[in-house]
Biotite code that builds the C-alpha atoms (Angstrom):
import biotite.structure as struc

atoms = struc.array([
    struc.Atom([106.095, 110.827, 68.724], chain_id="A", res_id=1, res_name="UNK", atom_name="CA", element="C"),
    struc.Atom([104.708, 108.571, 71.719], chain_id="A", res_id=2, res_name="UNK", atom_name="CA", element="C"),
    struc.Atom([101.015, 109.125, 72.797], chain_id="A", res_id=3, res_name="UNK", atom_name="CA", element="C"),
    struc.Atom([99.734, 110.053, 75.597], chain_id="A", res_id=4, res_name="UNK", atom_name="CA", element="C"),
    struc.Atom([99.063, 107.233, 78.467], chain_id="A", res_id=5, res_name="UNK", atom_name="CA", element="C"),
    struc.Atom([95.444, 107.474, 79.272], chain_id="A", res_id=6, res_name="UNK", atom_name="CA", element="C"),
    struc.Atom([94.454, 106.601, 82.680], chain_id="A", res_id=7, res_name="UNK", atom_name="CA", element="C"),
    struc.Atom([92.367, 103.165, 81.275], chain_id="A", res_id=8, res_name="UNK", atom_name="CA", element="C"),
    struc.Atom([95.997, 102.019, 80.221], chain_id="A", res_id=9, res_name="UNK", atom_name="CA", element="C"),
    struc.Atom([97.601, 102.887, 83.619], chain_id="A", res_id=10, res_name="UNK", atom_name="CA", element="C"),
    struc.Atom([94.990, 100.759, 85.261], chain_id="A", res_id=11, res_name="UNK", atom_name="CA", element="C"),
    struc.Atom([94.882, 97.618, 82.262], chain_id="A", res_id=12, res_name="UNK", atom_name="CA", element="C"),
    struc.Atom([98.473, 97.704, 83.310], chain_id="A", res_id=13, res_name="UNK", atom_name="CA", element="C"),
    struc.Atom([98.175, 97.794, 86.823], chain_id="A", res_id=14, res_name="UNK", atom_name="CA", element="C"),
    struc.Atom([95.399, 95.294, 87.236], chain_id="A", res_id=15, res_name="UNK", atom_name="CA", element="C"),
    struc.Atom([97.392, 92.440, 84.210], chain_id="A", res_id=16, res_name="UNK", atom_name="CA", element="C"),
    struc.Atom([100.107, 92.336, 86.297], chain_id="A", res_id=17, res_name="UNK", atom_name="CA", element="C"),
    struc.Atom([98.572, 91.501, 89.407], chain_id="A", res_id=18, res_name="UNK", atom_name="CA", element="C"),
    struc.Atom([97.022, 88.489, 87.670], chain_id="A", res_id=19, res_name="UNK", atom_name="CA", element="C"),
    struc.Atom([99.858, 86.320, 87.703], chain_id="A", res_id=20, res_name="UNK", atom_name="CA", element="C"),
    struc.Atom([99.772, 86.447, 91.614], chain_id="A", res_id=21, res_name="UNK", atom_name="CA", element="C"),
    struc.Atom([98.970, 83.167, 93.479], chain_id="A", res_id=22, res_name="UNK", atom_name="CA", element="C"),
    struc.Atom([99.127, 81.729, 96.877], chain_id="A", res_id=23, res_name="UNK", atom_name="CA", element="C"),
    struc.Atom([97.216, 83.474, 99.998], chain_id="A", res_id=24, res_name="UNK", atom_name="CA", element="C"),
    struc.Atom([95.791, 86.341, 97.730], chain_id="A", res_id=25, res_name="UNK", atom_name="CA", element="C"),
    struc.Atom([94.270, 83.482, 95.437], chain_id="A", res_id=26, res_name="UNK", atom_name="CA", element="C"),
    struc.Atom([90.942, 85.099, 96.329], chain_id="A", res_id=27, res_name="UNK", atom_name="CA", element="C"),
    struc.Atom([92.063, 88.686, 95.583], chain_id="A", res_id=28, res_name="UNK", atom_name="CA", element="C"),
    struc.Atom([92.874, 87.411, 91.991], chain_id="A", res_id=29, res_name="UNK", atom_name="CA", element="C"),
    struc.Atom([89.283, 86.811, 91.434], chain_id="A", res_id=30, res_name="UNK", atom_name="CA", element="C"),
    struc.Atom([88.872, 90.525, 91.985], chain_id="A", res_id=31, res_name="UNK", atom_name="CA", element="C"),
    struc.Atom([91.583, 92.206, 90.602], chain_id="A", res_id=32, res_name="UNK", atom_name="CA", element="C"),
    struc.Atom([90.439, 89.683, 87.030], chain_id="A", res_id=33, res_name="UNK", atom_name="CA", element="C"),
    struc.Atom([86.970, 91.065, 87.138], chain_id="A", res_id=34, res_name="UNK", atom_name="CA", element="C"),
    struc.Atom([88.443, 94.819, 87.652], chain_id="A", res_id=35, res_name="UNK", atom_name="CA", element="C"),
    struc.Atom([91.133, 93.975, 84.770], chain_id="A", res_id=36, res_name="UNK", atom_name="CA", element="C"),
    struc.Atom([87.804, 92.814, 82.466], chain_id="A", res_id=37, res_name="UNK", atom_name="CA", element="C"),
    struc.Atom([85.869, 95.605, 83.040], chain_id="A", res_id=38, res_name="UNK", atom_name="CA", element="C"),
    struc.Atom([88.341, 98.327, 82.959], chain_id="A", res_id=39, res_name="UNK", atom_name="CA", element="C"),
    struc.Atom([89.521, 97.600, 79.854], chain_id="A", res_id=40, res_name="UNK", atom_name="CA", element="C"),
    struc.Atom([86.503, 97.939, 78.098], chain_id="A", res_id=41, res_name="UNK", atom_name="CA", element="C"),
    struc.Atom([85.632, 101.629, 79.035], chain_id="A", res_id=42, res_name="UNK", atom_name="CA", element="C"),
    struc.Atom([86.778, 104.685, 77.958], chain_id="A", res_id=43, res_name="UNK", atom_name="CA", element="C"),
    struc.Atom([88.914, 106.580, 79.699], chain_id="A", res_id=44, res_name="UNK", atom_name="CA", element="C"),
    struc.Atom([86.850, 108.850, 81.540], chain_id="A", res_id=45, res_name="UNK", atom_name="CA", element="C"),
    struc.Atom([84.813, 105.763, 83.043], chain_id="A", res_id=46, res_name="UNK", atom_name="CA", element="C"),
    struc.Atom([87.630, 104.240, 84.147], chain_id="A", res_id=47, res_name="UNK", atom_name="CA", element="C"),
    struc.Atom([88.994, 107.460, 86.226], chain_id="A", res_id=48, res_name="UNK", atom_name="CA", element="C"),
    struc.Atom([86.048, 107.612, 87.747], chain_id="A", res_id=49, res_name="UNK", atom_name="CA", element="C"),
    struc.Atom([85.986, 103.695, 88.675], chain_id="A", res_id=50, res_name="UNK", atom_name="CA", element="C"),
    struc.Atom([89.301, 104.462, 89.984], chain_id="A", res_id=51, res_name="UNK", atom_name="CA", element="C"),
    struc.Atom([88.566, 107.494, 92.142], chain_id="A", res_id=52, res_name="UNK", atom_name="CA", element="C"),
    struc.Atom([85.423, 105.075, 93.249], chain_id="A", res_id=53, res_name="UNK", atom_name="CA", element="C"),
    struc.Atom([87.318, 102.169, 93.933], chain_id="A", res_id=54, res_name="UNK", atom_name="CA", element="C"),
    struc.Atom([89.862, 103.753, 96.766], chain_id="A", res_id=55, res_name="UNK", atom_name="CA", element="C"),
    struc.Atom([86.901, 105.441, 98.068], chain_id="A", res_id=56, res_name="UNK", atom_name="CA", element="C"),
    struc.Atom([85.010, 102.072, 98.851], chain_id="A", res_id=57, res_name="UNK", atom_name="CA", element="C"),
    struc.Atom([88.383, 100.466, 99.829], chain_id="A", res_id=58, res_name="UNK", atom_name="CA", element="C"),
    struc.Atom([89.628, 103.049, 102.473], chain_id="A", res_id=59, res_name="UNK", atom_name="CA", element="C"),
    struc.Atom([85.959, 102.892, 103.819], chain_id="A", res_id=60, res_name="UNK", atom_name="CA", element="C"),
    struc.Atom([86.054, 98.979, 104.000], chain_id="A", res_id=61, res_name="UNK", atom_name="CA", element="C"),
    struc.Atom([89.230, 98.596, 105.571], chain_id="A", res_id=62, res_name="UNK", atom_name="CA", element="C"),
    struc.Atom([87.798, 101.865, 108.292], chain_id="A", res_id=63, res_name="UNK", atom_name="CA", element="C"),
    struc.Atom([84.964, 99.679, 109.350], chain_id="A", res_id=64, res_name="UNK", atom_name="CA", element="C"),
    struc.Atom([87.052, 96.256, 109.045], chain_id="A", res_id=65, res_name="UNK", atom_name="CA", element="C"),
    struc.Atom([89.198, 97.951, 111.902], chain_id="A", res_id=66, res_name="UNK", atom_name="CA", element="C"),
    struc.Atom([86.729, 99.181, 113.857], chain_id="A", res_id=67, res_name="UNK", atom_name="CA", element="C"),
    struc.Atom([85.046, 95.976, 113.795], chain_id="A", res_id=68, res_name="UNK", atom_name="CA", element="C"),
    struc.Atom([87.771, 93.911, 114.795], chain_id="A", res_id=69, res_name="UNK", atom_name="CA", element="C"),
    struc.Atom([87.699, 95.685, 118.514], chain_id="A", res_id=70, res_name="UNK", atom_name="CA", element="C"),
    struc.Atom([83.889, 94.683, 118.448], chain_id="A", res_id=71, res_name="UNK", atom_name="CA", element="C"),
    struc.Atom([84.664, 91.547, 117.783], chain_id="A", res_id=72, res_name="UNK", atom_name="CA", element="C"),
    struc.Atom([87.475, 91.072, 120.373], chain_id="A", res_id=73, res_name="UNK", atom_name="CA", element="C"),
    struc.Atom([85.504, 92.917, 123.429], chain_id="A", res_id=74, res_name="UNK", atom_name="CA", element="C"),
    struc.Atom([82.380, 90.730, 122.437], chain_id="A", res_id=75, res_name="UNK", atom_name="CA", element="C"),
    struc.Atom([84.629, 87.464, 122.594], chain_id="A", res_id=76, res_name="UNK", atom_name="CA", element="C"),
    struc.Atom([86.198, 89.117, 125.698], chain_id="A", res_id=77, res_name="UNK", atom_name="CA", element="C"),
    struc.Atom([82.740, 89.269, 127.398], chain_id="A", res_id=78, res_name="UNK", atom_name="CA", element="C"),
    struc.Atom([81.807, 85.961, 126.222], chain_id="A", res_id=79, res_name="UNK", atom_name="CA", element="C"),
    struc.Atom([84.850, 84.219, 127.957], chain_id="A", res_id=80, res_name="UNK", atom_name="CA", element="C"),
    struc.Atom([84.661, 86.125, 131.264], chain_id="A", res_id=81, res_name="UNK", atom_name="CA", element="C"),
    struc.Atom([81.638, 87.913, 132.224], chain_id="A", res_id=82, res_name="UNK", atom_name="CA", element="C"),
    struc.Atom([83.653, 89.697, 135.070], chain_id="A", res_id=83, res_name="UNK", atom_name="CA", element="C"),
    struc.Atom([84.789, 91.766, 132.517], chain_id="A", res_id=84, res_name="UNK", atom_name="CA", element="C"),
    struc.Atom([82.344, 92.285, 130.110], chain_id="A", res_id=85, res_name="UNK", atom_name="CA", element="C"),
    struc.Atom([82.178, 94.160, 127.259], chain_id="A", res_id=86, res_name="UNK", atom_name="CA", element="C"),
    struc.Atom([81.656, 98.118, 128.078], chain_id="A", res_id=87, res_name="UNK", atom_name="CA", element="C"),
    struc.Atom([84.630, 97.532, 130.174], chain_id="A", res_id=88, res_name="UNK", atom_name="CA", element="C"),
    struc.Atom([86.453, 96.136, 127.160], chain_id="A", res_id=89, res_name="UNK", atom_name="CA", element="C"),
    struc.Atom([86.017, 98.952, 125.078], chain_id="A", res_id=90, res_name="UNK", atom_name="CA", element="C"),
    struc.Atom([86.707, 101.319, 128.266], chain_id="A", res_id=91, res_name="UNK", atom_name="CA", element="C"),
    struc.Atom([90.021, 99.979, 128.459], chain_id="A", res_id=92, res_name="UNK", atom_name="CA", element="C"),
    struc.Atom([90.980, 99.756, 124.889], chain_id="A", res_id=93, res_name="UNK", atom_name="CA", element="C"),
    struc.Atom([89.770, 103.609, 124.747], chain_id="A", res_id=94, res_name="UNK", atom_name="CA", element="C"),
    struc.Atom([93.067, 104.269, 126.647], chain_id="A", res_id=95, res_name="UNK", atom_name="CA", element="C"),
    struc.Atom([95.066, 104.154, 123.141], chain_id="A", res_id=96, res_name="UNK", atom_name="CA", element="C"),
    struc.Atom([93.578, 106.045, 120.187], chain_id="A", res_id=97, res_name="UNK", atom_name="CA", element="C"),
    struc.Atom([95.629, 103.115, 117.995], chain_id="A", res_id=98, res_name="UNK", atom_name="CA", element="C"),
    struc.Atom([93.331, 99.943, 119.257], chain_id="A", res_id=99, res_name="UNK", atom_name="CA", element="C"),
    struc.Atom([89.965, 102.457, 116.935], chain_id="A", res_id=100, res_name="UNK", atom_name="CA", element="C"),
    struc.Atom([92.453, 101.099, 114.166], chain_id="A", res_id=101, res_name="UNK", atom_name="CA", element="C"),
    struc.Atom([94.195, 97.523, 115.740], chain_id="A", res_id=102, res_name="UNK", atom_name="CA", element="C"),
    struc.Atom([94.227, 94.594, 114.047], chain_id="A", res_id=103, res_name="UNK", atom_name="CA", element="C"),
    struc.Atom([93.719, 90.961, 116.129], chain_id="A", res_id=104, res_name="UNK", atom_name="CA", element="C"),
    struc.Atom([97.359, 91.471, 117.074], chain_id="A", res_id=105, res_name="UNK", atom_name="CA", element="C"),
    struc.Atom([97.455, 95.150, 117.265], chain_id="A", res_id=106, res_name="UNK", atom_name="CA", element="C"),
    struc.Atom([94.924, 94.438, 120.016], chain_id="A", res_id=107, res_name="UNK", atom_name="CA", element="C"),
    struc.Atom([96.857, 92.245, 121.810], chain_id="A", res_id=108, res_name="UNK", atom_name="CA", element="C"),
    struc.Atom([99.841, 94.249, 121.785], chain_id="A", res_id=109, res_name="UNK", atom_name="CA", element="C"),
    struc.Atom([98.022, 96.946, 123.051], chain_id="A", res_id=110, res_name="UNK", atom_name="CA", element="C"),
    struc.Atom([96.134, 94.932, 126.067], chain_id="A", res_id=111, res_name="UNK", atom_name="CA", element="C"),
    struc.Atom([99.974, 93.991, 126.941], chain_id="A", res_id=112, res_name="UNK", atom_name="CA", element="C"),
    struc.Atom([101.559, 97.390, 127.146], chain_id="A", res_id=113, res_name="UNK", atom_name="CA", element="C"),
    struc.Atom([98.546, 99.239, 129.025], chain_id="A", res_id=114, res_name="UNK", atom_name="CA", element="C"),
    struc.Atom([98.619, 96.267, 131.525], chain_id="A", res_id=115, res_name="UNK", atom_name="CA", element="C"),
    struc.Atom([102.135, 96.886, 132.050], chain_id="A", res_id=116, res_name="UNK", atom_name="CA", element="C"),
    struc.Atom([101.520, 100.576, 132.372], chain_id="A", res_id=117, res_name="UNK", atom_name="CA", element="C"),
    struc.Atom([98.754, 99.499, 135.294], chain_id="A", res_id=118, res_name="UNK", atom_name="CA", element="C"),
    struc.Atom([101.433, 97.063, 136.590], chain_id="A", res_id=119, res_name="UNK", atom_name="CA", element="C"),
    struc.Atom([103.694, 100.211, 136.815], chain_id="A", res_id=120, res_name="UNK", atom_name="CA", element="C"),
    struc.Atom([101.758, 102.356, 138.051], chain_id="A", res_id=121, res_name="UNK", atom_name="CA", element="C"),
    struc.Atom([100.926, 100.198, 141.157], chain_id="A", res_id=122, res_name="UNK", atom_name="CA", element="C"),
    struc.Atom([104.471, 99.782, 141.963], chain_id="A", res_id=123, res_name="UNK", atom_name="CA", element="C"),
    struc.Atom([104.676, 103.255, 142.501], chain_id="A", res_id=124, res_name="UNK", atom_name="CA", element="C"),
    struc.Atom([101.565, 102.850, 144.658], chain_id="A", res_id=125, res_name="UNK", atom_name="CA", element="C"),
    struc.Atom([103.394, 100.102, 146.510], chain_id="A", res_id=126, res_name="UNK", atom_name="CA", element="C"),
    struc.Atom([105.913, 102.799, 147.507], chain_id="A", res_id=127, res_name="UNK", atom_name="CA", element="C"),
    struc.Atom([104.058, 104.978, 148.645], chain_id="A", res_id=128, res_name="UNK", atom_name="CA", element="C"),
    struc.Atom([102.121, 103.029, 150.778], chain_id="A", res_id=129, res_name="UNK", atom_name="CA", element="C"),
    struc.Atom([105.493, 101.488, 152.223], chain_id="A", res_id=130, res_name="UNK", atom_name="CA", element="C"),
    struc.Atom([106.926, 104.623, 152.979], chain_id="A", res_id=131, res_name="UNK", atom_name="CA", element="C"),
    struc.Atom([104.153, 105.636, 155.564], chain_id="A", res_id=132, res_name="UNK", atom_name="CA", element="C"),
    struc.Atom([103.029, 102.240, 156.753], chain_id="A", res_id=133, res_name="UNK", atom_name="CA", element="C"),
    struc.Atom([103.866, 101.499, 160.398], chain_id="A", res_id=134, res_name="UNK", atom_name="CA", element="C"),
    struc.Atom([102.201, 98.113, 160.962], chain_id="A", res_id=135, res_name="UNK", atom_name="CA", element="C"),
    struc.Atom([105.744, 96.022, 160.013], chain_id="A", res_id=136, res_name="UNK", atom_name="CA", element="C"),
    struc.Atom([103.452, 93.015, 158.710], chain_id="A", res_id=137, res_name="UNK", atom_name="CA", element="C"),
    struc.Atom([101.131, 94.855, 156.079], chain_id="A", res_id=138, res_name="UNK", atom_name="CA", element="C"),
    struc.Atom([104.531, 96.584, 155.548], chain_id="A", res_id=139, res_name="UNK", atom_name="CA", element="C"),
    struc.Atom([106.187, 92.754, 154.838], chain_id="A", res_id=140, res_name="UNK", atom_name="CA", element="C"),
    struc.Atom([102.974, 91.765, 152.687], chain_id="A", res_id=141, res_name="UNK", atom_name="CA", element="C"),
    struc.Atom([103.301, 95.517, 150.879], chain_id="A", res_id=142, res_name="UNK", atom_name="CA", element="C"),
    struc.Atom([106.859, 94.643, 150.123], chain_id="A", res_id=143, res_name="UNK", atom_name="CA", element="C"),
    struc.Atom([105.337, 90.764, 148.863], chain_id="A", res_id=144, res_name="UNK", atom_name="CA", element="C"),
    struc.Atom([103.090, 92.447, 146.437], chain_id="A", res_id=145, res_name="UNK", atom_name="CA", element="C"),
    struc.Atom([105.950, 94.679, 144.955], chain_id="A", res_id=146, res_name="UNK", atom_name="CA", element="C"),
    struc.Atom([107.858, 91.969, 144.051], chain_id="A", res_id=147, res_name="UNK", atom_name="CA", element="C"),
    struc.Atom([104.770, 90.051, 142.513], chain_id="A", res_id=148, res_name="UNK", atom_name="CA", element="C"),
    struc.Atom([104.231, 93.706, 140.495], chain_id="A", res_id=149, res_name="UNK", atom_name="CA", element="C"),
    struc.Atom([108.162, 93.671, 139.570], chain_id="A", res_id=150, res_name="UNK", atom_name="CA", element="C"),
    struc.Atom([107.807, 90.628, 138.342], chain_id="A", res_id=151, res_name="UNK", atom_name="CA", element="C"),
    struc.Atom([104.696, 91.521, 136.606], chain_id="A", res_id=152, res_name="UNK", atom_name="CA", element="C"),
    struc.Atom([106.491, 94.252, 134.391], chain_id="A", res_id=153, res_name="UNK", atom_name="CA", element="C"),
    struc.Atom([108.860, 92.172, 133.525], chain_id="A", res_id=154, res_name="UNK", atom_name="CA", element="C"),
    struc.Atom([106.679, 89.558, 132.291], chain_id="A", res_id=155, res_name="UNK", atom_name="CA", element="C"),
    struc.Atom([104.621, 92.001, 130.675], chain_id="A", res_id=156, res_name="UNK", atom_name="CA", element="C"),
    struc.Atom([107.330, 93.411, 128.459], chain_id="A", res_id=157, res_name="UNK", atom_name="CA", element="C"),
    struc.Atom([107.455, 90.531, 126.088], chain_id="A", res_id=158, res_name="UNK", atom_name="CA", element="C"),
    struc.Atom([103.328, 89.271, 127.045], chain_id="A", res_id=159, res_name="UNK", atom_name="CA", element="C"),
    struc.Atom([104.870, 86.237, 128.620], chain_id="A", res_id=160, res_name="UNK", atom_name="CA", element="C"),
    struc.Atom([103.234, 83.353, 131.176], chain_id="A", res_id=161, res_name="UNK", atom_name="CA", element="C"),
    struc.Atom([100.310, 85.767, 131.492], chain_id="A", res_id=162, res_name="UNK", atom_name="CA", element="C"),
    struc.Atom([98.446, 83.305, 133.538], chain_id="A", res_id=163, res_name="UNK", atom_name="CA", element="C"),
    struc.Atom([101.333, 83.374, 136.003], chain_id="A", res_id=164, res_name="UNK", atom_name="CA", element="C"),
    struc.Atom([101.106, 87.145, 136.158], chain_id="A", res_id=165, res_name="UNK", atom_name="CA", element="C"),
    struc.Atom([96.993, 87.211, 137.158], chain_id="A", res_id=166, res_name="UNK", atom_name="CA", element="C"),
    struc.Atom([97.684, 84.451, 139.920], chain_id="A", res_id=167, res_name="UNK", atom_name="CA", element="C"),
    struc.Atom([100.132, 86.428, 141.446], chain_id="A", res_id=168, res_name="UNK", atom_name="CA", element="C"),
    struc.Atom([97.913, 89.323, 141.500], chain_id="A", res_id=169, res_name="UNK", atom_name="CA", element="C"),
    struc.Atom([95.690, 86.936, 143.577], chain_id="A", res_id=170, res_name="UNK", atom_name="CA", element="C"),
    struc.Atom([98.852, 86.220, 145.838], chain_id="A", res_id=171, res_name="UNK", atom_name="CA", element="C"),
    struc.Atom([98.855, 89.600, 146.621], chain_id="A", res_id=172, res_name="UNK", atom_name="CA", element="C"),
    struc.Atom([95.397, 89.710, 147.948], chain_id="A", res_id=173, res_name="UNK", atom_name="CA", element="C"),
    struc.Atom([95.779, 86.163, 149.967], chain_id="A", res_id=174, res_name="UNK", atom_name="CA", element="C"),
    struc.Atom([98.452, 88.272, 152.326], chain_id="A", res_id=175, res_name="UNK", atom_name="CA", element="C"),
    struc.Atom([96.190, 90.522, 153.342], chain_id="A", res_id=176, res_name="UNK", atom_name="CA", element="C"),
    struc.Atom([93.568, 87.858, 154.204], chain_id="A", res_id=177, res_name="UNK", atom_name="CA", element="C"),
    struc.Atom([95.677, 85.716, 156.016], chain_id="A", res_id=178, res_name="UNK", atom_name="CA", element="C"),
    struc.Atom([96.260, 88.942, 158.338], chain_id="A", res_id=179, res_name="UNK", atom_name="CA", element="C"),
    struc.Atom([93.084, 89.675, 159.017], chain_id="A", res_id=180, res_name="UNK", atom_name="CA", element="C"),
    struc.Atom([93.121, 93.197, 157.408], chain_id="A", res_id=181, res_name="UNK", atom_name="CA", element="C"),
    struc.Atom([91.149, 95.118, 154.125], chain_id="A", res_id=182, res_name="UNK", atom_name="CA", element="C"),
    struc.Atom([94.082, 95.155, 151.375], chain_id="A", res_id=183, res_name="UNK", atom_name="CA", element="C"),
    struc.Atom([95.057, 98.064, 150.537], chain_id="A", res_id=184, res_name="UNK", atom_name="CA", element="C"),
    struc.Atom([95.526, 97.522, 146.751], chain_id="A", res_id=185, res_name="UNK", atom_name="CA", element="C"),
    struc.Atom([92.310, 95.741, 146.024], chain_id="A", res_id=186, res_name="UNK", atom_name="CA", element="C"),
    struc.Atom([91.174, 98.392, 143.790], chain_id="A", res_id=187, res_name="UNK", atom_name="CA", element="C"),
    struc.Atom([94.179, 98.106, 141.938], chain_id="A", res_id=188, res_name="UNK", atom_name="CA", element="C"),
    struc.Atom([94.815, 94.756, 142.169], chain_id="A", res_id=189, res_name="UNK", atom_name="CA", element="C"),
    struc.Atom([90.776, 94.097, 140.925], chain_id="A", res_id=190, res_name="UNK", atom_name="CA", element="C"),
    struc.Atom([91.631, 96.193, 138.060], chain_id="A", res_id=191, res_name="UNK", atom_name="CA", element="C"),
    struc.Atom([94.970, 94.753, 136.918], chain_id="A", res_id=192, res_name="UNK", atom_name="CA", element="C"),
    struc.Atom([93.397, 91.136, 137.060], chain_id="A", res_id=193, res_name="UNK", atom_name="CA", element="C"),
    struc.Atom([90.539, 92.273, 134.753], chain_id="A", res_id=194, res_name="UNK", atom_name="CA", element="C"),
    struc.Atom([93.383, 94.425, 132.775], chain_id="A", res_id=195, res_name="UNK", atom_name="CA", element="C"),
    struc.Atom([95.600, 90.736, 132.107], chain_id="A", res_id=196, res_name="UNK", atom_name="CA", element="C"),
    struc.Atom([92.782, 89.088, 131.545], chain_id="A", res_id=197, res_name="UNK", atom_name="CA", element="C"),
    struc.Atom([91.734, 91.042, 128.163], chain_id="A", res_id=198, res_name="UNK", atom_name="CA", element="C"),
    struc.Atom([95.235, 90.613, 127.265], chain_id="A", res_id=199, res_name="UNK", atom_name="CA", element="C"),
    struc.Atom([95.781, 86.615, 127.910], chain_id="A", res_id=200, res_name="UNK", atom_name="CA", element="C"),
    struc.Atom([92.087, 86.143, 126.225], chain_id="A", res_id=201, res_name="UNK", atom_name="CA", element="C"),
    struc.Atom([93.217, 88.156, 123.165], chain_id="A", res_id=202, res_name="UNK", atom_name="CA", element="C"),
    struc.Atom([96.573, 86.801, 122.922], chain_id="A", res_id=203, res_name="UNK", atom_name="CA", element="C"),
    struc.Atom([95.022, 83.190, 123.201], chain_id="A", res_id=204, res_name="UNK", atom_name="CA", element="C"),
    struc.Atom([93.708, 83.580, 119.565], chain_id="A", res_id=205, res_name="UNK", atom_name="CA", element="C"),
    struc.Atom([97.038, 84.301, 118.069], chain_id="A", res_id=206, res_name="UNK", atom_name="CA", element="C"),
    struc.Atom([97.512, 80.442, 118.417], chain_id="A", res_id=207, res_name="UNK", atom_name="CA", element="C"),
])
């Protein structure tokens, strides 16, 4: 008749077999060899306990790692353009409960799709303005800016030529200067730039 696997046996097994490992997680071999040592010379209870211990620190590590990492960004964000700065950062990423959580890239996806949700939501801005604009030349520049904005959604679906997509927002404003007149999107088109911006300076690192 078999004995009973203790839980020191579970984790002498668990921990030998990650040994072998090499490559990237060279470092976590280190760990896991120090584990492997100490484990398997305790008793059983010890090593539930160390076990119980260990996810504990882990799940708390990888929690702060997270919400570090959107620290880190909105700090690098502010340090590249002080337009933006950093309260605004973490205003904007405060838009999707997943960035408390994002990785680098998490973050960047993340930038990309609530830009494009800003992008969208002016178009529908755009129209509205059209539809009760009389003046036919703010009406032509209106009509500019929703095809710069089009465009803009487009672009942002698959975070591409990002740089093209904040000029353009500048466009926008230019046709409104050359008239003479106050733009009527340069709330939104002030916010959008900033909005890109976080997502070209985050998606910049990815390279």
């Amino acid at each position: 008749m078999s004995s009973a696997i203790s839980m020191k046996d579970v984790l002498c097994n668990h921990y030998q077999n990650l040994l072998p490992v090499t490559g990237s997680v060279a470092c976590n071999n280190y760990m896991h060899a120090l584990i492997f040592i100490r484990i398997c010379c305790m008793d059983d209870a010890v090593a539930t306990r160390l076990y119980i211990c260990t996810i504990a620190v882990l799940l708390v590590i990888l929690v702060s790692s997270d919400a570090s990492t959107l620290d880190h960004m909105c700090k690098f964000v502010d340090a590249t353009n002080k337009d933006i700065g950093y309260d605004y950062c973490i205003k904007f990423f405060q838009a999707d409960k997943a960035s408390a959580t994002a990785d680098n890239r998490g973050l960047g996806y993340i930038a990309t799709k609530l830009s494009r949700a800003a992008a969208s939501n002016t178009l529908k801005r755009i129209d509205t303005l059209m539809a009760s604009e009389g003046d036919k030349k703010i009406h032509a520049r209106l009509s500019d800016c929703r095809v710069l904005y089009s465009a803009a959604v487009n672009l942002l679906k698959v975070a591409a030529n990002l740089n093209a997509v904040i000029s353009d927002t500048e466009t926008c404003e230019n046709g409104f200067r050359v008239l003479g007149v106050t733009s009527p999107l340069a709330a939104e088109d002030a916010v959008f730039t900033k909005d890109c911006s976080i997502a070209l300076i985050i998606t910049s690192t990815f390279w």
